[in-house]
Jmol script that loads the backbone (N, CA, C; Angstrom):
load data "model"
ATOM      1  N   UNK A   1     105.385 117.428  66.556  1.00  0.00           N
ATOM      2  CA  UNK A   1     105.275 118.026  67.873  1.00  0.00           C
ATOM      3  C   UNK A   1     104.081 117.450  68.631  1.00  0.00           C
ATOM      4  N   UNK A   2     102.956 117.036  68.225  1.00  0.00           N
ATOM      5  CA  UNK A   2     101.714 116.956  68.640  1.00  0.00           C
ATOM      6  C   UNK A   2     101.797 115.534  68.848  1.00  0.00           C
ATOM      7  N   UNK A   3     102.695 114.211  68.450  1.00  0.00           N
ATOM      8  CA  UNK A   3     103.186 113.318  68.810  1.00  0.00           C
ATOM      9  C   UNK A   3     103.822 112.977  70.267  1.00  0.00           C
ATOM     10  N   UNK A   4     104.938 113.864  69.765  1.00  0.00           N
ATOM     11  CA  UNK A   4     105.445 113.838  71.062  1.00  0.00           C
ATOM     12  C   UNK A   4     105.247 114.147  72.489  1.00  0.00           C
ATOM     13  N   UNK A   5     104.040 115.469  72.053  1.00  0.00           N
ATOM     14  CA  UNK A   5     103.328 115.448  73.239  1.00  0.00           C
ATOM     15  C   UNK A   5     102.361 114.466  74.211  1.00  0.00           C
ATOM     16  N   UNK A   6     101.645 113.654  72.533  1.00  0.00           N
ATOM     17  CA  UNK A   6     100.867 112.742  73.407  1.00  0.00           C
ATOM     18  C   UNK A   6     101.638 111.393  73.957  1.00  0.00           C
ATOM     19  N   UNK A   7     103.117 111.399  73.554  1.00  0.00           N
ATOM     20  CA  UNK A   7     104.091 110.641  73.915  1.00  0.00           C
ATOM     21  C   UNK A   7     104.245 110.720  75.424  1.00  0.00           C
ATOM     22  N   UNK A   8     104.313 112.289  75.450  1.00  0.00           N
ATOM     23  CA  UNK A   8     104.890 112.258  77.162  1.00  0.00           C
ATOM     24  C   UNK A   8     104.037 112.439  78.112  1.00  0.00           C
ATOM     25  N   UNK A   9     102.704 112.993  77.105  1.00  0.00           N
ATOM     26  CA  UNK A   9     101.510 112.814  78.079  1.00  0.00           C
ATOM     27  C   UNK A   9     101.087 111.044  78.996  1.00  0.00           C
ATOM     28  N   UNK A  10     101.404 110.574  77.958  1.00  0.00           N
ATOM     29  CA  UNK A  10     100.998 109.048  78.228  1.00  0.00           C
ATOM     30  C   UNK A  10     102.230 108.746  78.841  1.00  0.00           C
ATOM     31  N   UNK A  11     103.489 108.713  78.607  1.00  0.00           N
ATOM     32  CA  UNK A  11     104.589 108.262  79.777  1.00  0.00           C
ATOM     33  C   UNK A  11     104.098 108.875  81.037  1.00  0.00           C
ATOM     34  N   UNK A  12     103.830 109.996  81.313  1.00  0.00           N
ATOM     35  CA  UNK A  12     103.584 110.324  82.549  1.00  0.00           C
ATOM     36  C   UNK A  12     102.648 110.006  83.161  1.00  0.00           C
ATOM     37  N   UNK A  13     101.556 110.147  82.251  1.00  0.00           N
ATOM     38  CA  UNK A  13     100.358 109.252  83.020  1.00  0.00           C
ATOM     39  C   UNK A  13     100.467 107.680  83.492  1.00  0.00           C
ATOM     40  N   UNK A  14     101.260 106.690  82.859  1.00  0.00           N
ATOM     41  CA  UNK A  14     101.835 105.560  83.015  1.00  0.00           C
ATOM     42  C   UNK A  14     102.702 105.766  84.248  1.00  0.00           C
ATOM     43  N   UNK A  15     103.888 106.448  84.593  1.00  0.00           N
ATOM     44  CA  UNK A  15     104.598 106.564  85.991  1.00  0.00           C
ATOM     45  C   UNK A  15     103.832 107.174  86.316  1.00  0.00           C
ATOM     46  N   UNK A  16     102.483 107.835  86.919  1.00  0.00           N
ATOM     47  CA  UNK A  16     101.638 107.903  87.955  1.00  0.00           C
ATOM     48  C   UNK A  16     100.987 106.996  88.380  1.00  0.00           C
ATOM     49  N   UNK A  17     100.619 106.093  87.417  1.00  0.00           N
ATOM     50  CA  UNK A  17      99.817 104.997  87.836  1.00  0.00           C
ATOM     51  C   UNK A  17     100.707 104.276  88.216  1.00  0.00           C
ATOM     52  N   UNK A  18     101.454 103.866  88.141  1.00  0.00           N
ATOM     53  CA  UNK A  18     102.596 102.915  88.887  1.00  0.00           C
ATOM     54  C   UNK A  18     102.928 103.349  89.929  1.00  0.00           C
ATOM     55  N   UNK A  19     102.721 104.646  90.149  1.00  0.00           N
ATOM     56  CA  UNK A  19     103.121 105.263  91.990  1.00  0.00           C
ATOM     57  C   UNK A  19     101.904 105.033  92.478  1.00  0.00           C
ATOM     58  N   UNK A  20     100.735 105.054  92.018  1.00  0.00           N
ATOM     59  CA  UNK A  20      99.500 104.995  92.905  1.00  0.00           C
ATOM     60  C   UNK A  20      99.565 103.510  93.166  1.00  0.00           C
ATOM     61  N   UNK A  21      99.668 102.752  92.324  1.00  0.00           N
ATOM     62  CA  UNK A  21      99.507 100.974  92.139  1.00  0.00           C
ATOM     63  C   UNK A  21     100.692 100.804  93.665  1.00  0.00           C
ATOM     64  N   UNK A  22     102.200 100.953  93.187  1.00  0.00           N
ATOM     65  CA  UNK A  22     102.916 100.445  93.879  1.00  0.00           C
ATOM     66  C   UNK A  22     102.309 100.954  95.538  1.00  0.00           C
ATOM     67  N   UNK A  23     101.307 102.094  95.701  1.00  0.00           N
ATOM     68  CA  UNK A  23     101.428 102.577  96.878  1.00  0.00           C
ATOM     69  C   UNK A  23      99.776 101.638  97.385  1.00  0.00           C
ATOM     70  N   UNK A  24      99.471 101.025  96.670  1.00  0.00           N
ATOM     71  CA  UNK A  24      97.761 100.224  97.361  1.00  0.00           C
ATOM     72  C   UNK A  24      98.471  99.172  98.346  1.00  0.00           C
ATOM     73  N   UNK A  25      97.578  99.174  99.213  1.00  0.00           N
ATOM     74  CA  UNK A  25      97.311  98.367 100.230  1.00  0.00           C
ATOM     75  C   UNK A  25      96.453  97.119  99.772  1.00  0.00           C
ATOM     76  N   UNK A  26      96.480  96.180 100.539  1.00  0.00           N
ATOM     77  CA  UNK A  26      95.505  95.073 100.949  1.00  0.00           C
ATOM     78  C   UNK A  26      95.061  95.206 101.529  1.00  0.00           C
ATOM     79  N   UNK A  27      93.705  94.260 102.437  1.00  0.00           N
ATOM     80  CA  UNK A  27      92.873  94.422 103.347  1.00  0.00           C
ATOM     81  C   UNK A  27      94.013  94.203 104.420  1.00  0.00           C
ATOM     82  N   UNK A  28      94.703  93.233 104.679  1.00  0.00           N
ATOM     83  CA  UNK A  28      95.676  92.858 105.703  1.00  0.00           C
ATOM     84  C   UNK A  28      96.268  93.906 106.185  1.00  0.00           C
ATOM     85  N   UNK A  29      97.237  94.166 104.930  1.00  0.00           N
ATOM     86  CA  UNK A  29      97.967  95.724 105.337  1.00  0.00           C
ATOM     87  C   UNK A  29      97.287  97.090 105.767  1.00  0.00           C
ATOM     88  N   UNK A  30      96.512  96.742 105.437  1.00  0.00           N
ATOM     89  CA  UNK A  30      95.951  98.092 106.171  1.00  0.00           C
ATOM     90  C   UNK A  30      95.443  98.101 107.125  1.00  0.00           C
ATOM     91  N   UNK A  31      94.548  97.034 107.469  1.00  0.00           N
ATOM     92  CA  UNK A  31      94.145  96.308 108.995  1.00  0.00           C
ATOM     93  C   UNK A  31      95.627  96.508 110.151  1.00  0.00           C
ATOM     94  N   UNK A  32      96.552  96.240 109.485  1.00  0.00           N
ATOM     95  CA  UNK A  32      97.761  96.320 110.100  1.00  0.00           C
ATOM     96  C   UNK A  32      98.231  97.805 110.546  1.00  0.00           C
ATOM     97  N   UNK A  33      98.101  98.406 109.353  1.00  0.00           N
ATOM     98  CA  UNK A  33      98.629  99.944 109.707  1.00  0.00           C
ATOM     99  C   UNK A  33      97.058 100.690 110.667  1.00  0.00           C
ATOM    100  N   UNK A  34      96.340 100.575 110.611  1.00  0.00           N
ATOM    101  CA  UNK A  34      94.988 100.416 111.548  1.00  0.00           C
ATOM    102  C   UNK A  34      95.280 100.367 112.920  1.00  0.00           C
ATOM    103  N   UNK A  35      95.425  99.304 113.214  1.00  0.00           N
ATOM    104  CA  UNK A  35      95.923  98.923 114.528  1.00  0.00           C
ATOM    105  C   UNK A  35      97.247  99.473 115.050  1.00  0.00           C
ATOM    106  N   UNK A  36      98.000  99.564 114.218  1.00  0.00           N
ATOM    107  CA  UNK A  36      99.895 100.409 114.646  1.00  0.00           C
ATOM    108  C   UNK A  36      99.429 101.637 114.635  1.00  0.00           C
ATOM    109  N   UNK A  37      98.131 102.215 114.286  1.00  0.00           N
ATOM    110  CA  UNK A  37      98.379 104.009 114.655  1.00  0.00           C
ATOM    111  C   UNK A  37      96.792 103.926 115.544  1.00  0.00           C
ATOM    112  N   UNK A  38      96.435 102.934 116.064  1.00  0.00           N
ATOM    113  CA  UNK A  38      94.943 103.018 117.046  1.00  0.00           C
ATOM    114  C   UNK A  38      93.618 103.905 116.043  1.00  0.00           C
ATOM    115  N   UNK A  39      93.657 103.214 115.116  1.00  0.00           N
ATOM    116  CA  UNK A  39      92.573 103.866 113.963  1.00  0.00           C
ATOM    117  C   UNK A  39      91.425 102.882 114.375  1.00  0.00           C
ATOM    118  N   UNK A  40      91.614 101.760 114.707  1.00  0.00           N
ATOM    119  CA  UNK A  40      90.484 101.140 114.791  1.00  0.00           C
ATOM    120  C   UNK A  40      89.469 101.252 116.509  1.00  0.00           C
ATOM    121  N   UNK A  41      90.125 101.916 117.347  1.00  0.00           N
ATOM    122  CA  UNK A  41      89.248 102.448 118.339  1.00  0.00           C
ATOM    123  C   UNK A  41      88.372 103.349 118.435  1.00  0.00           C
ATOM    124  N   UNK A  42      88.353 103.923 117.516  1.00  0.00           N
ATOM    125  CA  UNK A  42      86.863 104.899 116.820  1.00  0.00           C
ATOM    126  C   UNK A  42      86.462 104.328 115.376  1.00  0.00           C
ATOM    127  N   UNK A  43      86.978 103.843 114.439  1.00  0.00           N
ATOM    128  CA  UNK A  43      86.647 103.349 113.255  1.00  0.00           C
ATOM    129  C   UNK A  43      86.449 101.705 112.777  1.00  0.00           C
ATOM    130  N   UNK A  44      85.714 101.299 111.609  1.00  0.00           N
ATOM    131  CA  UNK A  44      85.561 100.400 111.328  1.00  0.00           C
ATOM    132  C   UNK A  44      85.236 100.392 109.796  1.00  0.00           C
ATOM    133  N   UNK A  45      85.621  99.033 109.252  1.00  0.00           N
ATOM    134  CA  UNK A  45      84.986  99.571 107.637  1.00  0.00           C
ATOM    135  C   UNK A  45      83.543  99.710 107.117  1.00  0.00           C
ATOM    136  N   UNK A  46      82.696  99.227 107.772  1.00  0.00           N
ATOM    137  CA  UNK A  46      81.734  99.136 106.943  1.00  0.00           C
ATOM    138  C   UNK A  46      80.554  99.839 108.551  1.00  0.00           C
ATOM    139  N   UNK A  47      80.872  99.948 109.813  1.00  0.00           N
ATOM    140  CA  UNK A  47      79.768 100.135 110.842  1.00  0.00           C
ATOM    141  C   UNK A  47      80.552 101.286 110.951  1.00  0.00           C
ATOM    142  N   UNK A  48      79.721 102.271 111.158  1.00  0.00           N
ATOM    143  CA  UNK A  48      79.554 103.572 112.544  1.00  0.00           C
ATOM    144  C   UNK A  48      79.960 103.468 113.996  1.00  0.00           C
ATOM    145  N   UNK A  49      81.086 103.649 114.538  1.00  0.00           N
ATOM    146  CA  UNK A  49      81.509 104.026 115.894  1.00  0.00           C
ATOM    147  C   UNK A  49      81.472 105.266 116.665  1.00  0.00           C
ATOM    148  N   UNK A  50      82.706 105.468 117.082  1.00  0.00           N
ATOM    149  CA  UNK A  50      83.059 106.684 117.467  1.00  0.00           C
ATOM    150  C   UNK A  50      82.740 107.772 116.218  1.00  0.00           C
ATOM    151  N   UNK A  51      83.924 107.382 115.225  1.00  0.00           N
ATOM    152  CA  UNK A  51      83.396 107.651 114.112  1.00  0.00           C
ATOM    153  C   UNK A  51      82.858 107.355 113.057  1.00  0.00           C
ATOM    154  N   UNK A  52      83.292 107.802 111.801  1.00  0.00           N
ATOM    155  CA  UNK A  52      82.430 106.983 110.683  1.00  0.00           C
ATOM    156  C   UNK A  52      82.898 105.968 110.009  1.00  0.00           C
ATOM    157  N   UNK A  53      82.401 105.005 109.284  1.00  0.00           N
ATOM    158  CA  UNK A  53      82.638 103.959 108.583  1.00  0.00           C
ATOM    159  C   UNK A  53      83.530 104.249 107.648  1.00  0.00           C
ATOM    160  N   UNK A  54      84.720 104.012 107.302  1.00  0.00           N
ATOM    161  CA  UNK A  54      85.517 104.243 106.213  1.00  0.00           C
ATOM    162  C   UNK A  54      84.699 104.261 104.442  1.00  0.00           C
ATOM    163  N   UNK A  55      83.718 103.472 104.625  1.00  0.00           N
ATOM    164  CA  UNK A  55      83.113 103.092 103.745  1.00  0.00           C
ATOM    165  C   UNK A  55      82.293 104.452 103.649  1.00  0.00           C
ATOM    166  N   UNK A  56      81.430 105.138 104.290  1.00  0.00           N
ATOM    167  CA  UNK A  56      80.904 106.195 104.327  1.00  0.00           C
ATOM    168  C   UNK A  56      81.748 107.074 104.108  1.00  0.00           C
ATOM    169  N   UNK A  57      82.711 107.436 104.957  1.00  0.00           N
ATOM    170  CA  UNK A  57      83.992 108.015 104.554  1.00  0.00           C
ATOM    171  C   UNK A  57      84.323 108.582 102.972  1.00  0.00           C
ATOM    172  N   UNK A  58      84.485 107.156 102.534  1.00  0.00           N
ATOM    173  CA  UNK A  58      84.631 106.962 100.780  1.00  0.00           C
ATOM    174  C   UNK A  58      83.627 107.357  99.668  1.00  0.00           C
ATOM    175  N   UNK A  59      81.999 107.286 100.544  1.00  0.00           N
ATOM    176  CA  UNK A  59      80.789 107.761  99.734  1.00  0.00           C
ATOM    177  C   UNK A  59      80.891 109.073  99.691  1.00  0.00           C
ATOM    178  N   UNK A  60      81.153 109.872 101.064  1.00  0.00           N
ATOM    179  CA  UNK A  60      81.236 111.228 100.999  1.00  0.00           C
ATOM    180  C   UNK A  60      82.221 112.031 100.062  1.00  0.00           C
ATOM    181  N   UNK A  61      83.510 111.405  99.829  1.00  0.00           N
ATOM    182  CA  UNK A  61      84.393 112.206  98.924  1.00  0.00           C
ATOM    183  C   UNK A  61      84.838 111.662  97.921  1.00  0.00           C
ATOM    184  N   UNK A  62      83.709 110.500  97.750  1.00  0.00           N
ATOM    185  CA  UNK A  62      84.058 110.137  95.743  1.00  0.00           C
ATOM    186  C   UNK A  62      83.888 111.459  94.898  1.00  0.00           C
ATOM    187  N   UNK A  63      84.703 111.056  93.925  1.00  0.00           N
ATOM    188  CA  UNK A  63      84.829 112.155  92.859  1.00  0.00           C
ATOM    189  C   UNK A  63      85.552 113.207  93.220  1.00  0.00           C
ATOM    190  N   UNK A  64      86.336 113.539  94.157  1.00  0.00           N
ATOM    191  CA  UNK A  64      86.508 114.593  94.533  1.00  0.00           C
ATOM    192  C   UNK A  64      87.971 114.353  94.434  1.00  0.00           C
ATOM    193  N   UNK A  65      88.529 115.191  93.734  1.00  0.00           N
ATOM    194  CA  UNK A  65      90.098 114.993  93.496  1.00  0.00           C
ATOM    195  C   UNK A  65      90.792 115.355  94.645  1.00  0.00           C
ATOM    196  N   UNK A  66      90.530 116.463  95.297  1.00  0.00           N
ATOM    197  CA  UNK A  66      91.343 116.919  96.743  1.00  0.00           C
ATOM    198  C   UNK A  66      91.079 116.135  97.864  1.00  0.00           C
ATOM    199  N   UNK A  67      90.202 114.834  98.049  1.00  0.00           N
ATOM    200  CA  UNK A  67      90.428 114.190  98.792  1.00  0.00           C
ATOM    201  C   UNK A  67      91.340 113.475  99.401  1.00  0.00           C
ATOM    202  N   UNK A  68      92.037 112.937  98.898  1.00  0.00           N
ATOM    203  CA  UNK A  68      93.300 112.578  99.298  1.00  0.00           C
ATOM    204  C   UNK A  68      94.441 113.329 100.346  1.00  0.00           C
ATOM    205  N   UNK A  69      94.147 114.745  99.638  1.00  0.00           N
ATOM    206  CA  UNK A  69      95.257 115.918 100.427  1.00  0.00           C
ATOM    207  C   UNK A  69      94.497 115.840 101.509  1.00  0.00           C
ATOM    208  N   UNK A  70      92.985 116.083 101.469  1.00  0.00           N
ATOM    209  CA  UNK A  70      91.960 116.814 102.645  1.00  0.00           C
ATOM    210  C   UNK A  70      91.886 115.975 103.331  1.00  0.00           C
ATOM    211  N   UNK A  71      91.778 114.551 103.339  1.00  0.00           N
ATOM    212  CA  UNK A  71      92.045 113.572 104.219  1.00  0.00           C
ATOM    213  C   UNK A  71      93.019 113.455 105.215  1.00  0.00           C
ATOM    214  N   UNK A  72      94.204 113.185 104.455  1.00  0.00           N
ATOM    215  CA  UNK A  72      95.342 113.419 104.835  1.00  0.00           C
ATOM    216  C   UNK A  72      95.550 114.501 105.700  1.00  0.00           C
ATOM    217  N   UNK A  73      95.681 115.728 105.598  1.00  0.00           N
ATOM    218  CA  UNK A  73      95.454 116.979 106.633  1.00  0.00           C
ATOM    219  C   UNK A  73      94.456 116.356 107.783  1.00  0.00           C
ATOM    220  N   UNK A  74      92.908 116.115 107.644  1.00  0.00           N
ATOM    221  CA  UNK A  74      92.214 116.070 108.941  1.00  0.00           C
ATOM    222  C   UNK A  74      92.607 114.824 109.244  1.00  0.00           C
ATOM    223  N   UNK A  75      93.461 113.524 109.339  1.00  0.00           N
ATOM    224  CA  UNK A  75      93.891 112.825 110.206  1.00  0.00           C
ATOM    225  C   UNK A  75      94.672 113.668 110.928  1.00  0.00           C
ATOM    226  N   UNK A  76      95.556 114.156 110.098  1.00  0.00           N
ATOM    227  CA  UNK A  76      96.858 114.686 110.701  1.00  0.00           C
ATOM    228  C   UNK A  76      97.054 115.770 112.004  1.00  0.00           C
ATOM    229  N   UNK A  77      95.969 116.581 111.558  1.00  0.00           N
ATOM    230  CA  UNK A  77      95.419 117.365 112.352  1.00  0.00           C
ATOM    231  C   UNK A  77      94.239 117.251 113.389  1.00  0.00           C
ATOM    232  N   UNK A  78      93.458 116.595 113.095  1.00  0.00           N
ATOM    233  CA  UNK A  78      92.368 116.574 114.016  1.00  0.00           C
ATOM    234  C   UNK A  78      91.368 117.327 113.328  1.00  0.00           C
ATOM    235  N   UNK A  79      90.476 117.358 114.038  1.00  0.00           N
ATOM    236  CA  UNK A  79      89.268 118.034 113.720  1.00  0.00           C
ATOM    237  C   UNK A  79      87.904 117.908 114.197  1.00  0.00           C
ATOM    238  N   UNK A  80      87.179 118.180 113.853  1.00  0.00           N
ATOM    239  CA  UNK A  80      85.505 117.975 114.265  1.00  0.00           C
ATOM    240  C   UNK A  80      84.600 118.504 113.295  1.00  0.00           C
ATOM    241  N   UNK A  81      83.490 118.009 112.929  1.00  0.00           N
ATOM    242  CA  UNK A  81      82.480 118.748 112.066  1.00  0.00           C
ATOM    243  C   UNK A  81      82.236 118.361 110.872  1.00  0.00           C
ATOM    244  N   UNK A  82      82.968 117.316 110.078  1.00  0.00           N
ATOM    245  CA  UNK A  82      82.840 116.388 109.475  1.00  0.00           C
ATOM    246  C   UNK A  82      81.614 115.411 109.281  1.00  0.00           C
ATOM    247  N   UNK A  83      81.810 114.949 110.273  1.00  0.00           N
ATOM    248  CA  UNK A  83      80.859 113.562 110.278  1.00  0.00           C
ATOM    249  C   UNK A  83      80.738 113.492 111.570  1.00  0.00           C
ATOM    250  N   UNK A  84      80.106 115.040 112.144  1.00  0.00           N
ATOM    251  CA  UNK A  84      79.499 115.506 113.521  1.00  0.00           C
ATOM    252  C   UNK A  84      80.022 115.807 114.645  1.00  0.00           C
ATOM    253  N   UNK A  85      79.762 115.743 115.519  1.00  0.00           N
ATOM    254  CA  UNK A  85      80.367 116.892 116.824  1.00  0.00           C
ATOM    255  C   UNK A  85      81.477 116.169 117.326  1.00  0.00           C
ATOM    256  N   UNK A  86      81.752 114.970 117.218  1.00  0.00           N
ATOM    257  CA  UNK A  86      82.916 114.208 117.905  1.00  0.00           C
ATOM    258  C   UNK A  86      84.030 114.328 117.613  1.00  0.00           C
ATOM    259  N   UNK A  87      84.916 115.103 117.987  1.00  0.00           N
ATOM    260  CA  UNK A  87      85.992 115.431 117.353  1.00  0.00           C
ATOM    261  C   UNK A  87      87.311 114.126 117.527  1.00  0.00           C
ATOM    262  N   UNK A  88      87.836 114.781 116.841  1.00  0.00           N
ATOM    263  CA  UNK A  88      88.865 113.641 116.139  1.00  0.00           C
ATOM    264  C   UNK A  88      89.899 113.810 116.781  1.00  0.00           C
ATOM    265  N   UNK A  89      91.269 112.942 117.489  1.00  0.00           N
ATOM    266  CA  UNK A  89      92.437 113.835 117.907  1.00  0.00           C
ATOM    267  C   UNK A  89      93.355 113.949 116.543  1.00  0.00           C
ATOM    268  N   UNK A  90      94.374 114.650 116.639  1.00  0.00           N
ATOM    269  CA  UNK A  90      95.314 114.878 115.825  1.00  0.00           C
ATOM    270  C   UNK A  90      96.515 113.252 115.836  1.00  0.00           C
ATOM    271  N   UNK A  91      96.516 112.817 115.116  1.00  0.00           N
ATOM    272  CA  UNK A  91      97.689 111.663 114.550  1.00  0.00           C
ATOM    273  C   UNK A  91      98.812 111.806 114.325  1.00  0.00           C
ATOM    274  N   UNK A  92      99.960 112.346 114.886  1.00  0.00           N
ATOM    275  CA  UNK A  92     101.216 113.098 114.415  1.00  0.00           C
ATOM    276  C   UNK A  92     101.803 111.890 113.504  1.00  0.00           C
ATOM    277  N   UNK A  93     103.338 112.068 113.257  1.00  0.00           N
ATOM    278  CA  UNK A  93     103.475 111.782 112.411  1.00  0.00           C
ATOM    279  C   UNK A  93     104.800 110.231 113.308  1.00  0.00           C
ATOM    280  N   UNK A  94     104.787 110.818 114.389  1.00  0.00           N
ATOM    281  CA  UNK A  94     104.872 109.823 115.132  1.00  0.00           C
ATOM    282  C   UNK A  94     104.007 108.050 115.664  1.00  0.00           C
ATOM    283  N   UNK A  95     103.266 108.840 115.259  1.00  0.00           N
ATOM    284  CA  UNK A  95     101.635 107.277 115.347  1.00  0.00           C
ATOM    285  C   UNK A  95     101.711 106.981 114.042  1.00  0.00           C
ATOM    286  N   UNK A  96     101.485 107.657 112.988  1.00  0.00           N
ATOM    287  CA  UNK A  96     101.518 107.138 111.988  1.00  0.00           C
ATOM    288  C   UNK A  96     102.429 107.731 110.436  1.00  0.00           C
ATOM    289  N   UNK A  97     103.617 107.321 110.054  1.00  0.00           N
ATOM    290  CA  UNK A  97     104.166 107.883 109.324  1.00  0.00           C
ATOM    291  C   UNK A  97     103.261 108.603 107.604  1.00  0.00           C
ATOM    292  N   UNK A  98     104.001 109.389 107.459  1.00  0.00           N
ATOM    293  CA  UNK A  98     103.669 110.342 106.000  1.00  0.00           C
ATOM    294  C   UNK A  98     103.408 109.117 104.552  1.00  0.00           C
ATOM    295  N   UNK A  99     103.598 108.568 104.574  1.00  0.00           N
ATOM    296  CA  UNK A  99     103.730 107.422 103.507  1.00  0.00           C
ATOM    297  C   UNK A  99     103.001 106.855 104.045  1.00  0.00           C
ATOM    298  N   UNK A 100     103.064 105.929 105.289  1.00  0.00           N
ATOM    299  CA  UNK A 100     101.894 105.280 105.600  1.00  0.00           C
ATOM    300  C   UNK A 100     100.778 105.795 105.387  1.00  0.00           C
ATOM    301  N   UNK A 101     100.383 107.109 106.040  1.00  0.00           N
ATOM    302  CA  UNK A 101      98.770 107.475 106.043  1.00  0.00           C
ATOM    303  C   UNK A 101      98.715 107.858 104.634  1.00  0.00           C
ATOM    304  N   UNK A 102      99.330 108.223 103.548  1.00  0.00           N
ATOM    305  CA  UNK A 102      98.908 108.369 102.439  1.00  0.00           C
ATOM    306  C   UNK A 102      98.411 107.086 101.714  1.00  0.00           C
ATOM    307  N   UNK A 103      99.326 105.780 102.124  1.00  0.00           N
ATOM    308  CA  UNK A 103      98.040 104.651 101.807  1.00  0.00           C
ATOM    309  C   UNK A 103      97.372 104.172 102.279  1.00  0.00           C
ATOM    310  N   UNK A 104      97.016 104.880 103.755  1.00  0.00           N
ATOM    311  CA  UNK A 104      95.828 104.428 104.269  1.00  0.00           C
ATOM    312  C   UNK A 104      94.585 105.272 103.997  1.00  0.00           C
ATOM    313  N   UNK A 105      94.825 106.342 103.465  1.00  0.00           N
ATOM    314  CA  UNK A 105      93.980 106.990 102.824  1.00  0.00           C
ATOM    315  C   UNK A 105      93.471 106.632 101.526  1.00  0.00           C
ATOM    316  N   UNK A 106      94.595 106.250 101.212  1.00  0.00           N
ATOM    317  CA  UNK A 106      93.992 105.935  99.447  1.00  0.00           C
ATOM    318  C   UNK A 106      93.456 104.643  99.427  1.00  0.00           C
ATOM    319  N   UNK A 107      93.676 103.533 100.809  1.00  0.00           N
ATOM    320  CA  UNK A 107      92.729 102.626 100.590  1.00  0.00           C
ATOM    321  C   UNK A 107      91.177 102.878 101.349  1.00  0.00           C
ATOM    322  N   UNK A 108      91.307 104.001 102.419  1.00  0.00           N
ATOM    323  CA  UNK A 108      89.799 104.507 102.972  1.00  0.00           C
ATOM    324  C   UNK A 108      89.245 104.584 101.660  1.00  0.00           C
ATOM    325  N   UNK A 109      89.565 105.661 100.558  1.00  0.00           N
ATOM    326  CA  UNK A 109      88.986 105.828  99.783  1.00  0.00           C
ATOM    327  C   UNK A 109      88.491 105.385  98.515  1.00  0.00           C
ATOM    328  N   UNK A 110      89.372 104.249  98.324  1.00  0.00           N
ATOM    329  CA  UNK A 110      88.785 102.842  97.268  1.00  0.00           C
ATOM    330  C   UNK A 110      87.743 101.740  98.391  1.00  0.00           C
ATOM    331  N   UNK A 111      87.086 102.077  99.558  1.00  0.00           N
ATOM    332  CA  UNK A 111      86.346 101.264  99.885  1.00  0.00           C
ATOM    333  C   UNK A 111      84.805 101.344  99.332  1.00  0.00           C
TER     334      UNK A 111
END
end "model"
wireframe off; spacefill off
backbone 0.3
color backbone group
């Protein structure tokens, strides 16, 4: 029994990593999806604009497992208070699709 568990523990952990893998971006591609949802008129990777540096971005919520979701939500939504008084508009899902921003998040956050 205690086999098989660590059997399916490890299959599953193996098809997760293959959904996260198959879902990474490149610098290109994401530069790309950047520009198709106007991310780069307040943002940049590594300087401070409008808003913050993706890279800062990524310092603030290393380690943090709910980043991904919490990300995801304040594009989606908008917000302010984050990373200071400038608020953010909301990104529907029209500017940028559900799949897309989930790997544009997950590459904000490997920067």
């Amino acid at each position: 029994m205690k086999t098989r568990l660590g059997v399916l523990t490890t299959a599953t952990t193996l098809a997760f990593s293959g959904a996260v893998l198959a879902q990474q971006l490149d610098a290109g591609q994401a530069e790309g999806l950047m520009t198709k949802a106007g991310c780069q008129a307040c943002h940049a990777i590594d300087k401070k604009m409008v808003g913050p540096a993706y890279k800062e971005v990524a310092k603030k919520y290393k380690g943090d497992a709910k980043a991904p979701e919490t990300l995801f939500q304040k594009v989606r939504a908008g917000g302010s208070g984050a990373f200071g008084p400038v608020p953010m508009p909301p990104n529907p899902p029209t500017k940028i699709g559900d799949d897309d921003l989930k790997k544009l998040v997950a590459w904000i956050l490997a920067q």
